[in-house]
KEBA-680688 format. One line per 5 residues: number of its first residue (from 0); for each residue x, y, z of N, C-alpha, C, O. Coordinates in Angstrom, 3 decimals. Each point is the difference from the previous one (the first is absolute). Layout:
N
NUM) X,Y,Z,X,Y,Z,X,Y,Z,X,Y,Z | ...
//
This chain:
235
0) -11.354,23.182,17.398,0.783,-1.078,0.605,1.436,0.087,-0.481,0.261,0.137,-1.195 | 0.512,-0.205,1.980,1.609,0.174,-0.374,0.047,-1.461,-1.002,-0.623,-1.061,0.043 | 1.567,1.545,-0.836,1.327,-0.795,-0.718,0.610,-1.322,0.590,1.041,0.211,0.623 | -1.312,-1.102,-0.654,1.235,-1.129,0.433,-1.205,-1.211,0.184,-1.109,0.069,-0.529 | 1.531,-1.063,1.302,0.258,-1.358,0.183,-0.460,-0.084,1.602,0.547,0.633,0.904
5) -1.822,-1.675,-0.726,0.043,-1.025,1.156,-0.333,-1.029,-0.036,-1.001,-0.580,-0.419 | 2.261,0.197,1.087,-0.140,-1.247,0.192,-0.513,-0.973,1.073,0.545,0.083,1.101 | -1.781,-1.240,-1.314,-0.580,-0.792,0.933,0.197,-1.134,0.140,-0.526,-0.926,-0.618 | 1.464,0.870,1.616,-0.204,-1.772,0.525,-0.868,-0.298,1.152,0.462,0.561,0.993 | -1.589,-1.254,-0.717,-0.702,-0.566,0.757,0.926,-1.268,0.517,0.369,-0.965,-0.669
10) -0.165,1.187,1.736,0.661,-0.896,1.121,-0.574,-0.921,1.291,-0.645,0.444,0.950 | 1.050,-1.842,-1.167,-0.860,-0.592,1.016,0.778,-0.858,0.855,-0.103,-1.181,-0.333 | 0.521,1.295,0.890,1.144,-0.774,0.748,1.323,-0.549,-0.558,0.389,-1.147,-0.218 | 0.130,2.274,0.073,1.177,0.327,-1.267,1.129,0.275,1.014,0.869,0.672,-0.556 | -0.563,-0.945,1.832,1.001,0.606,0.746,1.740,-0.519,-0.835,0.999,0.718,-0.046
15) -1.148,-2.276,-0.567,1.118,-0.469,-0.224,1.125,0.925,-1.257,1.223,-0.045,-0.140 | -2.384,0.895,-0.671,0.358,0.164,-1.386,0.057,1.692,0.400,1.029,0.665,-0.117 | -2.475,-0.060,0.657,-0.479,1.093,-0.175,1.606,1.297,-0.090,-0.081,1.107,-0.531 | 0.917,-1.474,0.960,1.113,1.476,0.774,1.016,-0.284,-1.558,0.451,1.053,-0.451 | -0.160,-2.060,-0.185,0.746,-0.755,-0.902,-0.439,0.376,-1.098,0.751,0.437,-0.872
20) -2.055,-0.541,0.724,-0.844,-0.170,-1.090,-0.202,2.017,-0.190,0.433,0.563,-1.005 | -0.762,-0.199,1.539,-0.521,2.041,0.213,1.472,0.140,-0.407,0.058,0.610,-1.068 | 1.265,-0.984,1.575,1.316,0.897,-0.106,0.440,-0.417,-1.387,0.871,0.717,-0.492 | -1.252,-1.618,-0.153,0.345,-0.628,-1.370,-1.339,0.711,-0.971,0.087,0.230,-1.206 | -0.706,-0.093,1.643,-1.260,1.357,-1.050,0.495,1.400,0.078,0.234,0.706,-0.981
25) -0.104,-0.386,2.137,0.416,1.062,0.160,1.025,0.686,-0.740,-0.145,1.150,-0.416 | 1.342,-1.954,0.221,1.202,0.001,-0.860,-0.439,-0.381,-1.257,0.839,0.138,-0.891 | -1.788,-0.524,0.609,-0.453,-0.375,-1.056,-0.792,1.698,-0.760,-0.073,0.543,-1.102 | -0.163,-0.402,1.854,-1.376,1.221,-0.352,1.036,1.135,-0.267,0.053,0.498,-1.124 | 0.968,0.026,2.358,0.813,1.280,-0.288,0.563,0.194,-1.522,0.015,1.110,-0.532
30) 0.434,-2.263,-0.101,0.192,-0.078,-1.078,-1.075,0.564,-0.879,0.508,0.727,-0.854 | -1.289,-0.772,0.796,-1.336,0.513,-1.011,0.293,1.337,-0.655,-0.025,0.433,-1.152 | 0.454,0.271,2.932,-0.429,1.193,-0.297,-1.512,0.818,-0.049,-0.502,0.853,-0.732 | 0.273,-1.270,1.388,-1.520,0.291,-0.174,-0.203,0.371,1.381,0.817,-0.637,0.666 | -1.638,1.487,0.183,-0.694,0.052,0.698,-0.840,-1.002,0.797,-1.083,-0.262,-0.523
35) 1.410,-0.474,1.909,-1.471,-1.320,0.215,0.590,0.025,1.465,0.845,0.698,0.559 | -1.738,-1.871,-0.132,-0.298,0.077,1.294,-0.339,-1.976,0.247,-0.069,-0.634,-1.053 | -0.058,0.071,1.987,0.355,-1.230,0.143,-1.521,-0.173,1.384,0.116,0.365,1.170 | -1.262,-0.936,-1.719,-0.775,-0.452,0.961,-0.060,-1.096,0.247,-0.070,-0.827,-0.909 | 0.079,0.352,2.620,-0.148,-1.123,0.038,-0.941,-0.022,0.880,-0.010,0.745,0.979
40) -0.935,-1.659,-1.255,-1.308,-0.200,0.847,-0.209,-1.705,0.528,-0.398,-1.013,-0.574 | 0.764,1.236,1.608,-0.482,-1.387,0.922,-1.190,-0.348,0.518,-0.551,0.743,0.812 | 0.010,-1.884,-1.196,-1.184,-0.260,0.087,0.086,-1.692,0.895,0.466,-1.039,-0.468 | -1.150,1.269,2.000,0.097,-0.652,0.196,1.171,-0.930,0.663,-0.307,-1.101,0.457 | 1.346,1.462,-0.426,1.506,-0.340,0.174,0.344,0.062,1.723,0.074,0.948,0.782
45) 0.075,-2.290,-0.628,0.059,-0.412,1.869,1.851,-0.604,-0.047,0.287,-0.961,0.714 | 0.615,1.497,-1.428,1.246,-0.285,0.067,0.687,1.402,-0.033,-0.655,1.040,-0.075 | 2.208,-1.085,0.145,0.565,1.199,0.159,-0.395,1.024,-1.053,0.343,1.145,0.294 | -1.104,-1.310,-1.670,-0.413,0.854,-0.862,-0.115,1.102,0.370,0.996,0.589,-0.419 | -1.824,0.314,1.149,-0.720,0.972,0.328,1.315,0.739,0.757,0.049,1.205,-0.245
50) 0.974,-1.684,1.079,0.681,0.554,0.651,1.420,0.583,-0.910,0.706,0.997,0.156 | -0.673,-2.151,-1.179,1.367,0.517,-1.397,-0.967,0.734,-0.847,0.592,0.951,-0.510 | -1.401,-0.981,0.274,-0.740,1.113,-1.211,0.015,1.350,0.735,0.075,0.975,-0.748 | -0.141,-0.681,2.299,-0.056,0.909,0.606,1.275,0.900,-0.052,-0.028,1.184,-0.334 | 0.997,-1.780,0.651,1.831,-0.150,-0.330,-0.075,0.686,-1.059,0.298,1.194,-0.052
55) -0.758,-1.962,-1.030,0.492,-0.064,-1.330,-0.388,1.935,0.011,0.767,0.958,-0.097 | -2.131,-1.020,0.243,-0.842,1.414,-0.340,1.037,1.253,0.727,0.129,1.125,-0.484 | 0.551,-1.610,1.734,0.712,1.081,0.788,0.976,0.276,-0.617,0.342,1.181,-0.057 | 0.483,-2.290,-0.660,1.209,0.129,-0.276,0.434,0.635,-1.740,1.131,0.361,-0.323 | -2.417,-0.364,-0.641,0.298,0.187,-0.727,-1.694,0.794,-0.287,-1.073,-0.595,0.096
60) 1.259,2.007,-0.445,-0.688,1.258,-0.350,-1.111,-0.660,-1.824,-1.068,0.512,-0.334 | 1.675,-1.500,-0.340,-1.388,-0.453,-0.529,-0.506,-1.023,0.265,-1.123,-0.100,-0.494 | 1.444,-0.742,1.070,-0.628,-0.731,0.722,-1.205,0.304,0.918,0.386,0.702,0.934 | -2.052,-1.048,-0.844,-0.598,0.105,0.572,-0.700,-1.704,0.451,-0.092,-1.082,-0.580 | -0.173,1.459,1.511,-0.668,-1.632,0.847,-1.539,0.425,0.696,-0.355,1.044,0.548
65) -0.216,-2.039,-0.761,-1.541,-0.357,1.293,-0.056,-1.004,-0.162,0.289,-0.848,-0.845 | -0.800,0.971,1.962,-0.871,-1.971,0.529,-1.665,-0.084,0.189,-0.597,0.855,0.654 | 0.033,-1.783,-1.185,-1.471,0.010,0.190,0.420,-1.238,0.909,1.052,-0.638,-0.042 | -2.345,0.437,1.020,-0.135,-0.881,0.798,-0.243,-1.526,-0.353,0.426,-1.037,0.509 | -1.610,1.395,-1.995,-0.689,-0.856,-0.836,0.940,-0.503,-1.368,0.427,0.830,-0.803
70) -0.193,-2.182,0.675,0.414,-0.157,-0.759,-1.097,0.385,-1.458,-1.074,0.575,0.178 | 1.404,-0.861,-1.134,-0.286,0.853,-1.249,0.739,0.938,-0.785,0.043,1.194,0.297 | 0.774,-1.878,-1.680,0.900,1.086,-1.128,-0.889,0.746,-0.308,0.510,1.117,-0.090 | -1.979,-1.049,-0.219,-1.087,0.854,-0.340,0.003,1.220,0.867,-0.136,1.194,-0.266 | 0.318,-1.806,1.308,-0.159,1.519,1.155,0.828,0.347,0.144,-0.041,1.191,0.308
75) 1.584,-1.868,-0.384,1.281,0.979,0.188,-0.152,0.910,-1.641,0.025,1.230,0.046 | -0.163,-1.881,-1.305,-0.161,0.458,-1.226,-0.858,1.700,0.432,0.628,1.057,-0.061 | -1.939,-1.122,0.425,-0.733,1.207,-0.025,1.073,1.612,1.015,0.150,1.221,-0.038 | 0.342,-2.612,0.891,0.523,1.685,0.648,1.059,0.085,-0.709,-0.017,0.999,-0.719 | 1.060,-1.723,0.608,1.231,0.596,-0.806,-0.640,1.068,-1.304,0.620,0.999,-0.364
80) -1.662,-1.329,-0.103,-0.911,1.209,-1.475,0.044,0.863,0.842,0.519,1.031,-0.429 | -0.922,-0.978,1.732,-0.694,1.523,0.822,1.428,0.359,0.400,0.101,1.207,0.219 | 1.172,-1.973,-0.037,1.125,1.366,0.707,0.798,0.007,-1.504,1.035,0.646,0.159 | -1.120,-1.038,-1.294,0.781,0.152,-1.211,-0.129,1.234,-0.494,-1.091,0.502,-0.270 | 2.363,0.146,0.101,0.576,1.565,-0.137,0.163,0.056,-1.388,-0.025,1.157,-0.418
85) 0.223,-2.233,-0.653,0.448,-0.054,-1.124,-0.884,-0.468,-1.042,-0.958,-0.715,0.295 | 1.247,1.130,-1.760,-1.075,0.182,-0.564,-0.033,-1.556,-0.875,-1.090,-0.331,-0.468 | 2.067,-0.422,0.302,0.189,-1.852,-0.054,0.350,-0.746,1.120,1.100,0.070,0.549 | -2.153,-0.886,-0.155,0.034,-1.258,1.332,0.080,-1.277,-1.149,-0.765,-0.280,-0.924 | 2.047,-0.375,1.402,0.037,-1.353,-0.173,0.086,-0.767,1.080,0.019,0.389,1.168
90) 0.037,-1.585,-1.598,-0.644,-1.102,1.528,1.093,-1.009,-0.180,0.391,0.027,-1.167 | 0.449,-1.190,2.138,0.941,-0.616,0.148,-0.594,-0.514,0.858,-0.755,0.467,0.853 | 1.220,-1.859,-1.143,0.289,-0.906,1.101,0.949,-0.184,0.852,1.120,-0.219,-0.461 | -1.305,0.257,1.922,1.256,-0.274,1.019,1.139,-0.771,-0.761,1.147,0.449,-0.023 | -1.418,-1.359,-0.461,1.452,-0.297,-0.432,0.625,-0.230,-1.078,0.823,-0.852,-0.336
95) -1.582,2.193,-0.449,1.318,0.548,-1.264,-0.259,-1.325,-0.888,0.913,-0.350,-0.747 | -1.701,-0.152,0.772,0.297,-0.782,-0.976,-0.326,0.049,-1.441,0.113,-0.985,-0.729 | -0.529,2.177,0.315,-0.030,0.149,-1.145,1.434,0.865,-0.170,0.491,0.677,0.903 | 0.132,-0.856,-2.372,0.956,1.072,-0.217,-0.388,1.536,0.152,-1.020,0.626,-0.289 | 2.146,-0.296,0.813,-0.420,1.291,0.004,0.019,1.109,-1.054,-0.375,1.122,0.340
100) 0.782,-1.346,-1.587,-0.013,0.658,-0.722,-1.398,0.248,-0.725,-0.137,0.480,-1.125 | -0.575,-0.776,1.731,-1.707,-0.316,-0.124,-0.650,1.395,0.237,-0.879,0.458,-0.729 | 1.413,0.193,1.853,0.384,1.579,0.356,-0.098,1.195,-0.897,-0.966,0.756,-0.100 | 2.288,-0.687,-0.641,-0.131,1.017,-0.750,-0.582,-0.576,-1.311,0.063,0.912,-0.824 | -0.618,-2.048,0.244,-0.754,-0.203,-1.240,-1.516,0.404,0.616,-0.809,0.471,-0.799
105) 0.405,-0.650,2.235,-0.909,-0.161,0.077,-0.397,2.397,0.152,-0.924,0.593,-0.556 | 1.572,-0.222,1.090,0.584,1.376,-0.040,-1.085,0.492,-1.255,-1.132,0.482,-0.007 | 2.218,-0.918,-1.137,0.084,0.452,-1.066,-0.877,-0.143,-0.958,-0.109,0.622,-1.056 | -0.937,-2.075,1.790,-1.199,0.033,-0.782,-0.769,0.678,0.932,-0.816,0.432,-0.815 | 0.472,-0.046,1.753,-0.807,1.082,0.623,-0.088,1.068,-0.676,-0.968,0.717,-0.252
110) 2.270,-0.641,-0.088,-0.449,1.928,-0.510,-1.153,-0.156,-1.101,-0.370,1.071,-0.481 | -0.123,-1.974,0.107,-0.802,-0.105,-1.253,-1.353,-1.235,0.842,-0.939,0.158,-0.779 | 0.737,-0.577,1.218,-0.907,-1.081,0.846,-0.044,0.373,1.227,0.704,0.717,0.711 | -1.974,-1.531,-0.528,-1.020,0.271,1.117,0.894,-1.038,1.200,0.274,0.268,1.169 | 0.034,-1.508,-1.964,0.193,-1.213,0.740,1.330,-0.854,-0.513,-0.088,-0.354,-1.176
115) 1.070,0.040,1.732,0.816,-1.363,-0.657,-0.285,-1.113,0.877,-0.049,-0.043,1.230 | -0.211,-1.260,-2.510,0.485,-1.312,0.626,1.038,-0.797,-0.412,0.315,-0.312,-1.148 | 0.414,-0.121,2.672,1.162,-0.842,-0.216,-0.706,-0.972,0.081,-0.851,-0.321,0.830 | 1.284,-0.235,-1.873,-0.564,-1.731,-0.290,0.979,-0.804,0.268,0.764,-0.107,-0.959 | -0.530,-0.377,1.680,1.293,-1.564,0.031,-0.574,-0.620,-1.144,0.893,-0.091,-0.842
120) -2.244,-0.502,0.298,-0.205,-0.611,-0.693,0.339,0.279,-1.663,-0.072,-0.828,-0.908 | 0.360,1.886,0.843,0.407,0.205,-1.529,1.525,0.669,0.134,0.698,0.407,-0.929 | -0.422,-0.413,2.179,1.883,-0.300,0.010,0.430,-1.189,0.162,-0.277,-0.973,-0.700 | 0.962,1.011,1.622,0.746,-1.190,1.010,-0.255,-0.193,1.304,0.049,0.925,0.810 | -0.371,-2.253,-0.466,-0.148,-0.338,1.588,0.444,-1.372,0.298,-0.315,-1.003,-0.639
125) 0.984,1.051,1.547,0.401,-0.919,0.992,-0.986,0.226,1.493,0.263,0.750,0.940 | -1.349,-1.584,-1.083,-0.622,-0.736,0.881,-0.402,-0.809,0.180,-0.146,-0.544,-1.094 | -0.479,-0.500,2.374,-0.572,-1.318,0.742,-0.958,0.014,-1.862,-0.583,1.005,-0.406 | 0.656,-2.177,-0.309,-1.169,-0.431,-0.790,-1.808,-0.069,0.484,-0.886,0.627,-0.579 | 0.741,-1.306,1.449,-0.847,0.198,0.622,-0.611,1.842,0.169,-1.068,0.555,-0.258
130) 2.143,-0.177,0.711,-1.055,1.473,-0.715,0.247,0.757,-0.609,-0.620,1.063,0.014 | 1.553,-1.284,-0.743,-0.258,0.638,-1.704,-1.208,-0.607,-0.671,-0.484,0.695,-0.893 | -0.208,-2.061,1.186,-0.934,-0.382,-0.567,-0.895,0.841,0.089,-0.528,0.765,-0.807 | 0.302,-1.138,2.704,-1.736,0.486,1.006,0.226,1.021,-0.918,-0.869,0.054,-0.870 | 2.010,1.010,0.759,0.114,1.837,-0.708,-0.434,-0.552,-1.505,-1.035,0.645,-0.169
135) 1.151,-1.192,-0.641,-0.400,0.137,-1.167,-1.793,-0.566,-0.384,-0.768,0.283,-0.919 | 0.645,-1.205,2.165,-1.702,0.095,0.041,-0.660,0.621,0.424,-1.188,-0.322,0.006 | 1.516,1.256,0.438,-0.699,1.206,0.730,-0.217,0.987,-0.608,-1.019,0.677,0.136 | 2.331,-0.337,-1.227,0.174,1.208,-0.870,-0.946,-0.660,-1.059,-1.001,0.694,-0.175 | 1.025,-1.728,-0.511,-1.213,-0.483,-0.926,-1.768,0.641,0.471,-0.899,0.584,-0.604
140) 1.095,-1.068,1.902,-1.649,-0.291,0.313,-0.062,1.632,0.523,-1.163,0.296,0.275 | 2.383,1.141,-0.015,-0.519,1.067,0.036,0.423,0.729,-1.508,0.124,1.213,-0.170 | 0.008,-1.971,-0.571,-0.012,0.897,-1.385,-1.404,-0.495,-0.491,-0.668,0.768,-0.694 | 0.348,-1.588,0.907,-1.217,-0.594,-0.646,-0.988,0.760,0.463,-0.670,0.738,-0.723 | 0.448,-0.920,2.471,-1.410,0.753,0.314,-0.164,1.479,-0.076,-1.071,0.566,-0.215
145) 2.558,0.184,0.467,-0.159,1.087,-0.154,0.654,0.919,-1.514,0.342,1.179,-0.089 | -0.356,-2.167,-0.857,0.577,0.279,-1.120,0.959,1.368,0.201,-0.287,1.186,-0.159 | 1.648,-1.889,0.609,0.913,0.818,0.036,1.141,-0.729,-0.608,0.014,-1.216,-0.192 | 0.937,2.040,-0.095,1.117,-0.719,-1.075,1.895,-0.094,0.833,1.128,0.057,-0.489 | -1.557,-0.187,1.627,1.249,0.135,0.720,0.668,-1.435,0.309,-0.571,-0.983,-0.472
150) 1.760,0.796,1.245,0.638,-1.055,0.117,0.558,-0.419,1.367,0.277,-1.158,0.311 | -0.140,2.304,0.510,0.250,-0.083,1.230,-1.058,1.233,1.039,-0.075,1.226,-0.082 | -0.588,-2.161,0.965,-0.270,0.375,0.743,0.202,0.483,1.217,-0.632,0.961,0.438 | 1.815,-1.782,0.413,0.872,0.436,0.915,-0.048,1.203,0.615,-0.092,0.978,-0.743 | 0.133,-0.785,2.007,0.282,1.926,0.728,1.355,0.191,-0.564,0.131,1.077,-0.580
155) 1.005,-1.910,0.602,1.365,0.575,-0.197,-0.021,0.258,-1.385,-0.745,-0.615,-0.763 | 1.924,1.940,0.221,0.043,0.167,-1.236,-0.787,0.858,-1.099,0.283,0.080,-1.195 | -1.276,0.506,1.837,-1.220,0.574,-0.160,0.141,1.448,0.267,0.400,0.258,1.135 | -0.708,1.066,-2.159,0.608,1.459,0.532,-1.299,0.484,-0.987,-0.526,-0.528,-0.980 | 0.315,1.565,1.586,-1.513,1.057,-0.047,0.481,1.165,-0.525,0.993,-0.177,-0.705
160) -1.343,1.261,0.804,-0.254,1.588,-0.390,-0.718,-0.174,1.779,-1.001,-0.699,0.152 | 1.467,1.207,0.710,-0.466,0.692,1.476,-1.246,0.322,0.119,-0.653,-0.194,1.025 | 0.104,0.851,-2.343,-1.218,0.634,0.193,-1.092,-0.336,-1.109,-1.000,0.623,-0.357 | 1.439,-1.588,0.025,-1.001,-0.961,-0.897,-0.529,-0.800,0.546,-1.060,-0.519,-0.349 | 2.054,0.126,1.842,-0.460,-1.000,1.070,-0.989,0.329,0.876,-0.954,-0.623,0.466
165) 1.489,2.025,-0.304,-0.940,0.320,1.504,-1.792,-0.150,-0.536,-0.725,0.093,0.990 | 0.226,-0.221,-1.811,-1.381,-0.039,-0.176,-0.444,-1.117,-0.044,-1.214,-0.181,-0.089 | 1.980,-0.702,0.134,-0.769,-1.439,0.225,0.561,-0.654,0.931,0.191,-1.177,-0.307 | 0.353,1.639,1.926,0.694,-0.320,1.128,-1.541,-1.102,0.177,-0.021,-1.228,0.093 | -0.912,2.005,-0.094,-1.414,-0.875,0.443,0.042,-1.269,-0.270,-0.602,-0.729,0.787
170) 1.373,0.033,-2.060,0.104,-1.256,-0.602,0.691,-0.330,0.436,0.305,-1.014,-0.628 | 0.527,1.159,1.663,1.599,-0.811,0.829,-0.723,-0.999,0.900,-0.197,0.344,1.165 | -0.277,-1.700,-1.631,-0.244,-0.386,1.236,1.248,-0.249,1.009,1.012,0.684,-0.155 | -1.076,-1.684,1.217,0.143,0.080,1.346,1.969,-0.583,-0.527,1.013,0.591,0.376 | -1.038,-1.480,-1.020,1.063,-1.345,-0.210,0.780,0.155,-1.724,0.487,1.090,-0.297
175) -0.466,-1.625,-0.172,0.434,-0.133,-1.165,-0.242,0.386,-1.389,0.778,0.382,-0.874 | -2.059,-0.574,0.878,-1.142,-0.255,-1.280,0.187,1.610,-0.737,-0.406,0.214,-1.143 | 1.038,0.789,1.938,-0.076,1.476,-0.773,0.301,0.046,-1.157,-0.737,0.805,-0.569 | 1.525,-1.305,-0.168,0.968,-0.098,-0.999,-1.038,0.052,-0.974,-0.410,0.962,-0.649 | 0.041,-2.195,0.652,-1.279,-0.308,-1.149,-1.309,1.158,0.301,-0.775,0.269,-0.917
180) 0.668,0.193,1.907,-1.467,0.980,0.013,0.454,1.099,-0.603,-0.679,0.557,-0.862 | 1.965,-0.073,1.260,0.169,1.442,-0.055,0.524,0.097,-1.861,-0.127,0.984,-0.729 | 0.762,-2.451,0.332,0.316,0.104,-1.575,-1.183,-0.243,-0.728,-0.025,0.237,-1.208 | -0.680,-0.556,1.635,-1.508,-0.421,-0.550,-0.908,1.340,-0.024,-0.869,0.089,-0.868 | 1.041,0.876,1.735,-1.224,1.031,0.306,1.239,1.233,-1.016,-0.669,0.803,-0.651
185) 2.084,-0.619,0.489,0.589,0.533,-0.732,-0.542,-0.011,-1.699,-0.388,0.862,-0.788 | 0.589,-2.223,0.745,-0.346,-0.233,-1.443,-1.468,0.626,-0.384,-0.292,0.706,-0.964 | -0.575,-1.215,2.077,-1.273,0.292,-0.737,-0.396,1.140,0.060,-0.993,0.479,-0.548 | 2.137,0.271,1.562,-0.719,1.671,-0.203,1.067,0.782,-0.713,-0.017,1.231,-0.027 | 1.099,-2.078,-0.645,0.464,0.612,-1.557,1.433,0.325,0.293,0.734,0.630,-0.761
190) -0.431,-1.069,1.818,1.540,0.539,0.381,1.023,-1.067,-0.539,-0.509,-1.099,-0.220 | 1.607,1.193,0.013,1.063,-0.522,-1.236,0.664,-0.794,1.421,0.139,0.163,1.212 | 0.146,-1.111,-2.295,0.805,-1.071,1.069,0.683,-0.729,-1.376,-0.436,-0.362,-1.093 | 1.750,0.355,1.770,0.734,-0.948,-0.705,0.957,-1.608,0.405,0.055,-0.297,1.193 | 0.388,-0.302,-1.848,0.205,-1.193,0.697,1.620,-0.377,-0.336,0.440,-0.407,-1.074
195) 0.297,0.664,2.304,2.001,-0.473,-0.379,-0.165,-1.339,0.494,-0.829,-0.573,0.706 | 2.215,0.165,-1.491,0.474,-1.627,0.014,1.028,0.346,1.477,0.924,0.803,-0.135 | -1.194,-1.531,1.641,1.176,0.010,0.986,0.397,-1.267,0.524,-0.624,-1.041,0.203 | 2.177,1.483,0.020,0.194,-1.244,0.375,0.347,-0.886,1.307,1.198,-0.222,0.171 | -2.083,-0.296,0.748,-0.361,-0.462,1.045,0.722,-1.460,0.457,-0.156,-1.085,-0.561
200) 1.181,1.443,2.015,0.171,-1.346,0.290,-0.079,0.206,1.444,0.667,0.628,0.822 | -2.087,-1.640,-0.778,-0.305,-0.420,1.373,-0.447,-1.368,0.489,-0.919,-0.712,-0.405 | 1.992,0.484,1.589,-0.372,-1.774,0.080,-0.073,-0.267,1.392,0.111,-1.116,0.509 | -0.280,2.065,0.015,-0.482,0.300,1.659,-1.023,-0.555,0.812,-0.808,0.073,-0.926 | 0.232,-0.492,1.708,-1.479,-0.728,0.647,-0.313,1.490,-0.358,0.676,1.025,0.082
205) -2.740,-1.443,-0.775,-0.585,1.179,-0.102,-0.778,0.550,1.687,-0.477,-0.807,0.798 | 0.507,1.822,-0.650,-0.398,0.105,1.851,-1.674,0.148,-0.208,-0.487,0.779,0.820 | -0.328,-1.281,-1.609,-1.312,-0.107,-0.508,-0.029,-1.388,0.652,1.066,-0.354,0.505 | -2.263,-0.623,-0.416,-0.449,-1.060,0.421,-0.838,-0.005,-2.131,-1.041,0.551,-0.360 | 1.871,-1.240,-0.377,-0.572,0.124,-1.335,-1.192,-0.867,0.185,0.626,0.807,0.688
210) -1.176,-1.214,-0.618,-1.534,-0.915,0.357,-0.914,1.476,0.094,-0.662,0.563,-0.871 | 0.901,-0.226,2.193,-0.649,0.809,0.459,0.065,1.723,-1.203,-0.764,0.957,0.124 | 1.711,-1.066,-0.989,0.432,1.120,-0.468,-0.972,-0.300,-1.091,-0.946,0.763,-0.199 | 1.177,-2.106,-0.696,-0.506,0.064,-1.042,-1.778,-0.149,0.264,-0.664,0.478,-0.920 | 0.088,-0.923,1.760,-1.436,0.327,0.567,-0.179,1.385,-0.160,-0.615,0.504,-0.940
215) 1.175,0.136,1.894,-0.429,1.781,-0.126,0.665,0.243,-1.542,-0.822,-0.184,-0.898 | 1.664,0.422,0.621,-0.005,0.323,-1.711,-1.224,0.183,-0.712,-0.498,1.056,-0.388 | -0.147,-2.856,0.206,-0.615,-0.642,-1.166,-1.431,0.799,0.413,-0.706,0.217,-0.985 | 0.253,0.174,2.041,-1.090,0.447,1.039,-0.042,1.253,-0.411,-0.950,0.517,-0.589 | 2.541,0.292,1.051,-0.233,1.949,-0.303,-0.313,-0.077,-1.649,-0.727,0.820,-0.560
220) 1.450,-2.032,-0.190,-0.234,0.092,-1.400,-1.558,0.058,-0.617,-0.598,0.888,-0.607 | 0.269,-2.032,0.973,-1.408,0.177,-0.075,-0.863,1.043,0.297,-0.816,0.390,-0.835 | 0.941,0.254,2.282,-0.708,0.881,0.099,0.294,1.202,-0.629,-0.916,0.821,0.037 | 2.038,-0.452,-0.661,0.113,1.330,-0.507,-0.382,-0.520,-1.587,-0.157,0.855,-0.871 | 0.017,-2.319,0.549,-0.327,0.003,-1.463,-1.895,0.415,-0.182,-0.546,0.718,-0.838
225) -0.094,-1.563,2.071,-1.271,1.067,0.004,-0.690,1.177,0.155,-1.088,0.400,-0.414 | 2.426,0.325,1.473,-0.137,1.663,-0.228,-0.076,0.070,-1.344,-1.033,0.273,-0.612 | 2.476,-0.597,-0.061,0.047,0.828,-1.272,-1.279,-0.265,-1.156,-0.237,0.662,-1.010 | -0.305,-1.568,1.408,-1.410,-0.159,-0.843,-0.764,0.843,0.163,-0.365,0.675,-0.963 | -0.106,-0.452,2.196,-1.173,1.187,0.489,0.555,1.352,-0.419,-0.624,0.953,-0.466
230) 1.934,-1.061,0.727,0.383,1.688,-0.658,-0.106,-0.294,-1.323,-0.815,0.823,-0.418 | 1.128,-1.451,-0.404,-0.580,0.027,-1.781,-1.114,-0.063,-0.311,-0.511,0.348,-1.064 | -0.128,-0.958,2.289,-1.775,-0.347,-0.039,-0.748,1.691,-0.264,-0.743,0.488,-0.851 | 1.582,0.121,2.385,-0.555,1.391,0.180,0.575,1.425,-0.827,-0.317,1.176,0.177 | 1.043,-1.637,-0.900,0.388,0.905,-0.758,-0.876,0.464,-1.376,0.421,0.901,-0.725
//
């Protein structure tokens, strides 16, 4: 696998930010120096999205774009793994709202780890209270069942080894919940993960229906806390 950097933003009806947001990474990234490439995967997206990510992909040689029909970051997540050229994938949120210097720390702990997590929670965040809470009861009740020692769960902020990933694509479910399966099935099959302090300001409407979000959460949580029993059971 070549040398360098990709980068994943999962996009969902991002037309206002999406062209603003790619040309301010972009300029962001040349600086590195490094080798990378810029995926953006739309999932789901019934606004001009699909037609500026298309743009974006023509107009600029690392830039790459697709659209799934089906909404789901899980399913845009699996294919961006299957067209990634580079041997570190990190993951972003449409709208930058973590610092970006999150990038090359996160880089630089790859060369030595399986996994980095950006934690807002053991940096800085500016967000709605209300869910910095729901986020800090959630991270309790998945350190507990799946005795893991992390702080942020989040898709954004989050960067792999390329090919540490591809063997547990099977664990991506459909929506959100990857984060926690795929850091959970890392740990227990011995791969190094480490955890950075980032610093996050987002105060945006979340485009989730949180009712409905924190149901499926507490649900995928559960059910992957009884997998992981039967696999310790059967071991």
């Amino acid at each position: 696998m070549n040398n360098g950097l990709t980068v994943f933003i999962p996009i969902y009806n991002e037309a206002a930010i999406l062209e603003k947001n790619v040309g301010d990474l972009l300029q962001y990234l040349e600086k590195l120096e490094l080798p990378y490439e810029i995926i953006l995967g739309s999932n789901g997206s019934s606004d001009r999205t699909p037609e500026i990510g298309k743009s974006l992909a023509m107009t600029h040689a690392q830039v790459k774009f697709f659209h799934l029909d089906l909404r789901g970051p899980g399913l845009a997540f699996v294919e961006a793994v299957k067209q990634a050229q580079y041997l570190f994938f990190l993951c972003l949120d449409a709208d930058l709202s973590t610092d970006l210097d999150f990038i090359p720390r996160a880089v630089s702990s790859l060369v030595s780890h399986d996994a980095v997590v950006g934690s807002k929670q053991e940096g800085n965040q500016t967000r709605p209270f209300f869910r910095v809470l729901a986020s800090e009861l959630f991270i309790k009740c998945t350190n507990l069942l799946l005795q893991m020692p992390y702080r942020d769960y989040s898709i954004g902020a989050k960067a792999y080894r390329t090919e540490s990933l591809r063997p547990f694509m099977a664990e991506v479910d459909r929506h959100t919940f990857y984060t926690q399966a795929l850091l959970c099935r890392l740990k227990k099959t011995g791969g190094s993960i480490i955890e950075i302090p980032v610093n996050c300001h987002d105060c945006r409407r979340s485009k989730f229906n949180l009712l409905h979000e924190g149901f499926y959460r507490y649900s995928k949580l559960i059910h992957l806390w009884i997998k992981s029993l039967r696999r310790v059971k059967n071991d």
